[in-house]
C-alpha positions as CSV (number, residue, x, y, z in Angstrom):
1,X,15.3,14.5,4.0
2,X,13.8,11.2,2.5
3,X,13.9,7.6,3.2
4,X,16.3,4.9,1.9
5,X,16.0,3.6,-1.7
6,X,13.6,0.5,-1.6
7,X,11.6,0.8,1.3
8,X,7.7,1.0,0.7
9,X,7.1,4.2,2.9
10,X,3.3,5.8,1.1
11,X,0.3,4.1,0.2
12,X,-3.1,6.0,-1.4
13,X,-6.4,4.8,-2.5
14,X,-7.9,5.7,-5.6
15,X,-11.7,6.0,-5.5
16,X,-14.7,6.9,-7.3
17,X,-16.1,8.9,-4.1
18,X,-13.3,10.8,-2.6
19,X,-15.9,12.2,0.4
20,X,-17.6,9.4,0.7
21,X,-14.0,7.1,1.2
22,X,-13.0,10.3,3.4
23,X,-16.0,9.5,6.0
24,X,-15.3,5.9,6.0
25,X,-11.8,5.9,6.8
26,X,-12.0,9.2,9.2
27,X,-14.7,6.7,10.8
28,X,-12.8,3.7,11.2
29,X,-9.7,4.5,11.7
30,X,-9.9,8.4,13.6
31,X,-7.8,9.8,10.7
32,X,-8.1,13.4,10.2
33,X,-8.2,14.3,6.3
34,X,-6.5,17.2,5.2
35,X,-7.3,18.5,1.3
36,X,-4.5,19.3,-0.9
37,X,-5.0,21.6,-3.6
38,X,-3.6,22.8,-6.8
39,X,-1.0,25.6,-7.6
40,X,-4.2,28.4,-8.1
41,X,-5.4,27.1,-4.3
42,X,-8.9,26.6,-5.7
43,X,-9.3,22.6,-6.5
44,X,-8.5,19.8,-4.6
45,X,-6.6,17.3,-6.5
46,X,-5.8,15.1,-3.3
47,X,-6.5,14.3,0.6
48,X,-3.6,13.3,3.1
49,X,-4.9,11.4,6.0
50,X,-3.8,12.1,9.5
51,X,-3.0,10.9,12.8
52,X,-1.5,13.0,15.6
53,X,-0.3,15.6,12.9
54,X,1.8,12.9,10.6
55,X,0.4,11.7,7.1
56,X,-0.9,7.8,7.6
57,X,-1.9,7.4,3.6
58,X,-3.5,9.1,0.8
59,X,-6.2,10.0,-1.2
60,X,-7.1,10.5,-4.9
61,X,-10.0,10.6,-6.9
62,X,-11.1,10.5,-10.5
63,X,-11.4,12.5,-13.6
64,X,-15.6,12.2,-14.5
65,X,-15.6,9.7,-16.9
66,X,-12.8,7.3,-16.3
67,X,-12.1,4.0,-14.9
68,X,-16.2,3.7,-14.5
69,X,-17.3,0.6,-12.8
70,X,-13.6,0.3,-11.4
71,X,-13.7,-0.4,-7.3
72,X,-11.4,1.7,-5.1
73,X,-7.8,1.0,-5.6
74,X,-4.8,0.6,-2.9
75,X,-1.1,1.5,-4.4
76,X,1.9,1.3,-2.5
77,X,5.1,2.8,-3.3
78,X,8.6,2.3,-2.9
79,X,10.6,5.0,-2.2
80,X,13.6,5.2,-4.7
81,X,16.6,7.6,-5.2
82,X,16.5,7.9,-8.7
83,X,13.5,7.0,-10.4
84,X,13.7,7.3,-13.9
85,X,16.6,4.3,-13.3
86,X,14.1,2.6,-11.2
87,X,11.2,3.0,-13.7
88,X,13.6,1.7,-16.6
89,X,14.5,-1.3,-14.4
90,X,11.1,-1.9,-13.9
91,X,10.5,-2.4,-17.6
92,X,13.4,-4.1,-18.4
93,X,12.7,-7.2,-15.8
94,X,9.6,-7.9,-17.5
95,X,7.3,-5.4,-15.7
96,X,4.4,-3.3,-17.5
97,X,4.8,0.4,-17.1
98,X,1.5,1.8,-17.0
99,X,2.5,5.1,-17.2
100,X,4.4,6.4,-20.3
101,X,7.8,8.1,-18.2
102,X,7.6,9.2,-14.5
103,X,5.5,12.0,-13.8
104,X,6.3,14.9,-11.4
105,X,3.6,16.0,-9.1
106,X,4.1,19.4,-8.1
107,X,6.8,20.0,-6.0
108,X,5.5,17.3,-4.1
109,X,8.0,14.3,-5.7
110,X,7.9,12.3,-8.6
111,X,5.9,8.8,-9.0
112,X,5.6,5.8,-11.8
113,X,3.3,3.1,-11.7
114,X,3.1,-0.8,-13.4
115,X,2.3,-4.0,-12.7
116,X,4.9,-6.5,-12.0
117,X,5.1,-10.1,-14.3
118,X,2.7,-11.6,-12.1
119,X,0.1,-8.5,-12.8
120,X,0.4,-6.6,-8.9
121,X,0.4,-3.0,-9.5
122,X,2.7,-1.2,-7.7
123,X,4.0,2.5,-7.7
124,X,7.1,4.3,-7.2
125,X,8.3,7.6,-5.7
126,X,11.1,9.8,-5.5
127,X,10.4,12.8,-2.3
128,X,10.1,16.2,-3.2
129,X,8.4,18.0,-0.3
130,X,6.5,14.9,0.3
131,X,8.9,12.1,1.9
132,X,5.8,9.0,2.8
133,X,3.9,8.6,6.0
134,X,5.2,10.1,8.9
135,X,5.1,7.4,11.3
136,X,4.6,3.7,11.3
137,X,3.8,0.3,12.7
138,X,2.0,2.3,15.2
139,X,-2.1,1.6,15.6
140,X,-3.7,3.5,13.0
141,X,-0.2,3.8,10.6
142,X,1.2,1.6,8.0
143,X,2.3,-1.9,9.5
144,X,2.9,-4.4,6.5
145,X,2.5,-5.0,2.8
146,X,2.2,-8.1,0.9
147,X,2.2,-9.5,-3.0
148,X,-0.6,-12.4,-3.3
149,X,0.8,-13.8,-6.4
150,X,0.0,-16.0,-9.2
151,X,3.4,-16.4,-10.2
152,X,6.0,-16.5,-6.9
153,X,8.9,-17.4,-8.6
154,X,8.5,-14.7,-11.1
155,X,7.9,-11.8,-8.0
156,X,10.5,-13.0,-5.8
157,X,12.9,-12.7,-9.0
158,X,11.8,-10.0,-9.9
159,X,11.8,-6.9,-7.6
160,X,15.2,-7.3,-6.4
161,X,16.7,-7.2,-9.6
162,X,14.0,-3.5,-9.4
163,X,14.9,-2.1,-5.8
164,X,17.9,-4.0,-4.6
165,X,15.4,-6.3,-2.1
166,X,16.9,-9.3,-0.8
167,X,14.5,-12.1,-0.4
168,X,14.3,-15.0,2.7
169,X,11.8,-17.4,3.4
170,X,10.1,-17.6,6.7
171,X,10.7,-20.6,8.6
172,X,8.3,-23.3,9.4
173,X,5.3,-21.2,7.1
174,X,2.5,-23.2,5.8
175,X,1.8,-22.6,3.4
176,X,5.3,-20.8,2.0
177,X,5.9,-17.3,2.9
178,X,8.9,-14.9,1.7
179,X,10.0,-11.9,3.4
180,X,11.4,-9.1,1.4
181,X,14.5,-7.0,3.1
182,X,15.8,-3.7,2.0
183,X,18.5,-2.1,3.7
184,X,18.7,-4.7,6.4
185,X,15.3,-3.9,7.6
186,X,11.7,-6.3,6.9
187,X,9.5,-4.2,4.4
188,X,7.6,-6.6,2.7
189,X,6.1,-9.7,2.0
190,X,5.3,-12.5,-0.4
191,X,3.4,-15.5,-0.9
192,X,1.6,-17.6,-3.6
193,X,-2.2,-16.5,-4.0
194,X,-4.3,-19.1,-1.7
195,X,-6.1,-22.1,-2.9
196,X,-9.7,-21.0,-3.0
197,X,-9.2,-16.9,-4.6
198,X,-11.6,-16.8,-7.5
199,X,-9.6,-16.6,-10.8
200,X,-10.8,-13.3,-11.8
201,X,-8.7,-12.3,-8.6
202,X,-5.4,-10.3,-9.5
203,X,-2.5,-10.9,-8.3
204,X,-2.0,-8.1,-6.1
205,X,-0.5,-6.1,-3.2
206,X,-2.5,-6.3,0.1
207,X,-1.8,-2.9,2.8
208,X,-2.0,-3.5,6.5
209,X,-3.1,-1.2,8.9
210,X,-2.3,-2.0,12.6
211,X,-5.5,-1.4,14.9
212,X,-5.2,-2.0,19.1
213,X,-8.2,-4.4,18.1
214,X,-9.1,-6.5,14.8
215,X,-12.7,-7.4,15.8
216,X,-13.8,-4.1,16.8
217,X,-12.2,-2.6,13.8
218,X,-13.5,-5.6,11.4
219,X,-17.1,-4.2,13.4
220,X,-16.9,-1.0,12.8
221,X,-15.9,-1.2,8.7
222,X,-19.6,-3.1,8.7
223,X,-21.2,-0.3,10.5
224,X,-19.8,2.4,8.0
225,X,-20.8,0.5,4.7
226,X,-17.8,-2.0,4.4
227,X,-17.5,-5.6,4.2
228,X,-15.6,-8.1,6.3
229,X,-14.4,-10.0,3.6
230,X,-12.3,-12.3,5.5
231,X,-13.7,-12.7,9.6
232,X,-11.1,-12.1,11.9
233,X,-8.1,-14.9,12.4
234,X,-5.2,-15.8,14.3
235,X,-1.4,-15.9,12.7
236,X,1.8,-16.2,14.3
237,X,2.3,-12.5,13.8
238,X,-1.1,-11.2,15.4
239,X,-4.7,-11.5,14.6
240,X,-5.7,-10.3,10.7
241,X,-9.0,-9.1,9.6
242,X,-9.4,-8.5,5.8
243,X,-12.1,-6.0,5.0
244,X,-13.2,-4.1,1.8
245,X,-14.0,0.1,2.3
246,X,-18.2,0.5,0.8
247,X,-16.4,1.5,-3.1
248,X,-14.4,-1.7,-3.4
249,X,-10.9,-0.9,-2.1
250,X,-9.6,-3.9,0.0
251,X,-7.0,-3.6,2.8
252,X,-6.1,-5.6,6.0
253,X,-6.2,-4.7,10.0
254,X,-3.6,-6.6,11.8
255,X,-3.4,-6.2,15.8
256,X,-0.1,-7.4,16.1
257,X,1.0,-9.7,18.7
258,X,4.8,-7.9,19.3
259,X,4.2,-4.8,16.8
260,X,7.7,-4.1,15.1
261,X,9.7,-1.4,16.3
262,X,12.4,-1.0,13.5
263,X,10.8,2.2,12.0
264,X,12.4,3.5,9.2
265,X,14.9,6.5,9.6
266,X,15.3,9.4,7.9
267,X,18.6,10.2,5.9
């Protein structure tokens, strides 16, 4: 079983701490984090996060030594049926592979990872045992992801010529909004980055989490170490709090005012 080709179905945070991110987000969110280890049983290369017994997201760390003085990354991936197709595609439409080929994990699936024109890094992945979260747009799962970029045009041309997305813009936004489809359902969004972003800011892809409550959650992330980088605020779509985990890695709570209910199937 996996999901269709083109929807964004996993998301994992890369950080510096791996137990220090696990009592954060265990904290905030009531995940439960189960270790995954290697073929010997004996190191953990990895840490699925839970709710009711379904995978939410992931967790990786770092090899000692590397990306030092990077802050925690969110990637989210789009599910594809045939990703060394995808990962050429990616190239060709004038995306940087930052990977050499796709790489198999395990028997887990297989993943590739670049940064499209505009300079969001995004992943791939083609299911092996591991299909994406097990549940969504349900409080404490995956809700939404959006590209802030520095270069619309380019995005919105961009990944459907990748993943077959079909692009619409959201009526009546202020400032302009795109929605991307796949497979007749919403799975992502797009929208030029806002006036006021400091212009070290990347573009980039922003992952929401839906919470029963923004403020409380927004509250809580301050009590554990984090930062409320953006206080909570009101959008036709439900009330947004943007908040940054105590290593760096920024992600958004959304309590939404009508929560979607077209979860992706199986197939």
């Amino acid at each position: 079983m996996a999901y269709p080709h083109g929807l964004i179905t996993w998301a994992d945070l890369n950080s510096p701490d791996v137990d220090a991110s696990v009592d954060f987000y265990t904290g905030l969110f009531g995940w439960d984090a189960v270790d995954q280890f290697d073929e010997s049983g004996q190191i953990r290369v990895y840490v699925m996060f839970q709710k009711d017994g379904k995978n939410v997201v992931g967790l990786g760390g770092r090899q000692p030594g590397s990306m030092e003085g990077v802050p925690a990354l969110w990637t989210m991936y789009v599910n594809v049926d045939d990703i060394d197709a995808a990962a050429a595609a990616f190239v060709e439409h004038g995306g940087q592979g930052l990977m050499p080929e796709p790489m198999q994990v395990m028997d887990t699936g297989w993943m590739f990872y670049g940064t499209d024109p505009s300079g969001a890094a995004i992943g791939m992945w083609k299911a092996g045992t591991h299909i994406g979260a097990g549940d969504f747009n349900k409080p404490g799962f995956m809700v939404w992801e959006e590209v802030m970029s520095k270069d619309l045009d380019a995005v919105l041309d961009f990944y459907p010529k990748v993943f077959g997305w079909e692009t619409m813009p959201m009526e009546g936004s202020d400032p302009a909004y795109w929605l991307f489809t796949a497979g007749g359902r919403m799975n992502a969004g797009a929208m030029a980055m806002p006036d006021g972003v400091p212009d070290e800011v990347p573009s980039h892809w922003m992952h929401y989490i839906e919470v029963e409550d923004a403020d409380a959650t927004a509250a809580k992330a301050e009590e554990l170490g984090g930062t409320i980088t953006a206080a909570p605020f009101d959008v036709g779509v439900g009330r947004i709090a943007v908040l940054t985990d105590p290593h760096g890695g920024t992600f958004s709570v959304i309590t939404s005012s009508t929560p979607p209910d077209d979860v992706p199937e199986q197939v």
